[in-house]
C-alpha positions as CSV (number, residue, x, y, z in Angstrom):
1,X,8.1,0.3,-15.1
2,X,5.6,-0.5,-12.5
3,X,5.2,-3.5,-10.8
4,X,2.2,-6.6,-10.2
5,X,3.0,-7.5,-6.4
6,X,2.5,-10.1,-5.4
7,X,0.3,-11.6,-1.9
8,X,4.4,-12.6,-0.7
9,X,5.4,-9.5,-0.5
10,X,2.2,-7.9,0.8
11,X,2.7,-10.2,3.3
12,X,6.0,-9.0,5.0
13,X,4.9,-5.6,4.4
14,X,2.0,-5.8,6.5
15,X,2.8,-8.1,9.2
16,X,2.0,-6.4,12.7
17,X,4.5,-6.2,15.5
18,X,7.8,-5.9,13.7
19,X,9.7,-2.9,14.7
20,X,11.8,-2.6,12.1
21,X,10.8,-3.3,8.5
22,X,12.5,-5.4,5.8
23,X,14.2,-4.3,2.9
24,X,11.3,-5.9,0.9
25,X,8.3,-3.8,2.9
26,X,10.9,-0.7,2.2
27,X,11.1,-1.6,-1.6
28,X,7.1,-2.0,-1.7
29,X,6.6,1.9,0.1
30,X,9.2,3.3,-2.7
31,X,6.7,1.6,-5.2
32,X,4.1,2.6,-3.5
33,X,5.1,6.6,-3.1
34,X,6.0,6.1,-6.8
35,X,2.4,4.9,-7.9
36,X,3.9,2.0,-9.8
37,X,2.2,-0.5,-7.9
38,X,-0.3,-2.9,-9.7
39,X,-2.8,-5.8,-8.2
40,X,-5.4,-8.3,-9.9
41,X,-8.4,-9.3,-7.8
42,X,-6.7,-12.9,-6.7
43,X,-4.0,-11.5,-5.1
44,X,-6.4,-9.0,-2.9
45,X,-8.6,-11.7,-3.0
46,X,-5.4,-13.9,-1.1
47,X,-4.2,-10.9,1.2
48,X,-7.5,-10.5,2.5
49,X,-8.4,-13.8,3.5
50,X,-7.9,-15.3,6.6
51,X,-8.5,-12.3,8.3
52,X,-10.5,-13.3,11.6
53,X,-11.2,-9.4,12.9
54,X,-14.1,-7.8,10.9
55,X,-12.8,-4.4,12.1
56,X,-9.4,-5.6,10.6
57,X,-10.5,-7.0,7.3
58,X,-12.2,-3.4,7.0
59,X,-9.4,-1.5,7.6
60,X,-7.1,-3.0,5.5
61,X,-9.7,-3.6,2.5
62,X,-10.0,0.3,2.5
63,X,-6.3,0.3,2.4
64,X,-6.2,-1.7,-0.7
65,X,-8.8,0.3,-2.3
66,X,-6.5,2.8,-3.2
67,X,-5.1,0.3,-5.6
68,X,-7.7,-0.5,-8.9
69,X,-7.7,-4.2,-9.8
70,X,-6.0,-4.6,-13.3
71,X,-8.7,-6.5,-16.0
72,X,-7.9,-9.9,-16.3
73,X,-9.6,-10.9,-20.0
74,X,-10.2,-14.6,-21.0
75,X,-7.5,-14.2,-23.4
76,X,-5.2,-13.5,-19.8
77,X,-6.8,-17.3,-18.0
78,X,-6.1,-19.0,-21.7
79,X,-2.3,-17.2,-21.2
80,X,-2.4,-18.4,-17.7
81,X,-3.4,-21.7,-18.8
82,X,-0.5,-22.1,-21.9
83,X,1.8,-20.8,-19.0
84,X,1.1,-23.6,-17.0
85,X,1.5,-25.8,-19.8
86,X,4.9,-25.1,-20.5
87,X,6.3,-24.8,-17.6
88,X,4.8,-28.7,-16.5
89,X,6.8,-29.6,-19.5
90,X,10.1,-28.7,-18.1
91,X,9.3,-29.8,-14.4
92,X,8.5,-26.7,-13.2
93,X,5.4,-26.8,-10.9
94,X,3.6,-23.6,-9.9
95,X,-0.1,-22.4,-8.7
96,X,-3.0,-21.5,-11.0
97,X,-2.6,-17.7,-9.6
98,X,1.1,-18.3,-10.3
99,X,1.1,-18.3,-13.9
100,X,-2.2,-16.1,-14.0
101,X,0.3,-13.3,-12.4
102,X,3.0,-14.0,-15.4
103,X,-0.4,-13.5,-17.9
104,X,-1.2,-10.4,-16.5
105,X,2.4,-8.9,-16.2
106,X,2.8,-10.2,-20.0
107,X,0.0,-8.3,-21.3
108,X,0.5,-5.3,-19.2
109,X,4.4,-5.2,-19.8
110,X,4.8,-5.1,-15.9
111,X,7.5,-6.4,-13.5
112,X,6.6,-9.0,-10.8
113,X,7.9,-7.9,-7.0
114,X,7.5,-11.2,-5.0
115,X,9.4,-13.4,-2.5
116,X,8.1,-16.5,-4.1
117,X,11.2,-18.8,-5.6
118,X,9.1,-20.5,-8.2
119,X,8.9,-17.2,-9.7
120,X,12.8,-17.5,-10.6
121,X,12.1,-21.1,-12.4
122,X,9.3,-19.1,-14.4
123,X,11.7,-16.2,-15.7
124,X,13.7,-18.8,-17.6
125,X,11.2,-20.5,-19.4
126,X,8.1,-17.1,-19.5
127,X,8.3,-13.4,-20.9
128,X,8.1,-11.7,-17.7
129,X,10.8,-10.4,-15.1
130,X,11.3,-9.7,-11.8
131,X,11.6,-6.6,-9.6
132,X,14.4,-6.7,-8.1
């Protein structure tokens, strides 16, 4: 199955200075040997900001390059947007990008790798699952 990651776990993996990697940046270079990695434009869109160094933001938007953007469709926002909805319902808060991640793992019949606990509250109440 691959796998919608998610800006978390991006994150750890490409924190500088650590000399020995986490289990999580481990599990993300399996994926990653194993071209079962998937990204939508908002989560590049949140791993590259922030980024002060131009020569930086360069380097690591080629990086990402090697990974296409899946097509998120208005049927995928109106998801996103239902998502939300039901959630709320049962007390369960989460981000617009949140529940636009469960849309586009839904539609694409993908697993979400994150470190994000919300996530977990989702699973319960969402069709998607985690990589674990």
């Amino acid at each position: 199955m691959k796998v919608l990651v998610d800006t978390s776990v991006w994150s750890i993996a490409l924190r500088r200075g650590k000399k020995s990697k986490s289990k999580i940046a481990d599990e993300l270079q399996s994926l990653i040997a194993d071209y079962r990695v998937q990204i939508i434009g908002p989560i590049r869109q949140e791993i590259l900001s922030g980024i002060r160094e131009r020569n930086q933001f360069e380097k690591l938007e080629k990086h990402l390059s090697a990974f296409p953007d899946l097509e998120i469709t208005t049927d995928d926002y109106v998801t996103a947007a239902d998502y939300f909805n039901v959630c709320r319902s049962r007390g369960i808060q989460g981000s617009n990008t949140d529940f636009l991640i469960c849309a586009m793992a839904a539609r694409n019949h993908l697993a979400i790798f994150t470190t994000d606990k919300d996530f977990g509250k989702f699973v319960k109440h969402l069709p998607v699952t985690l990589h674990v």
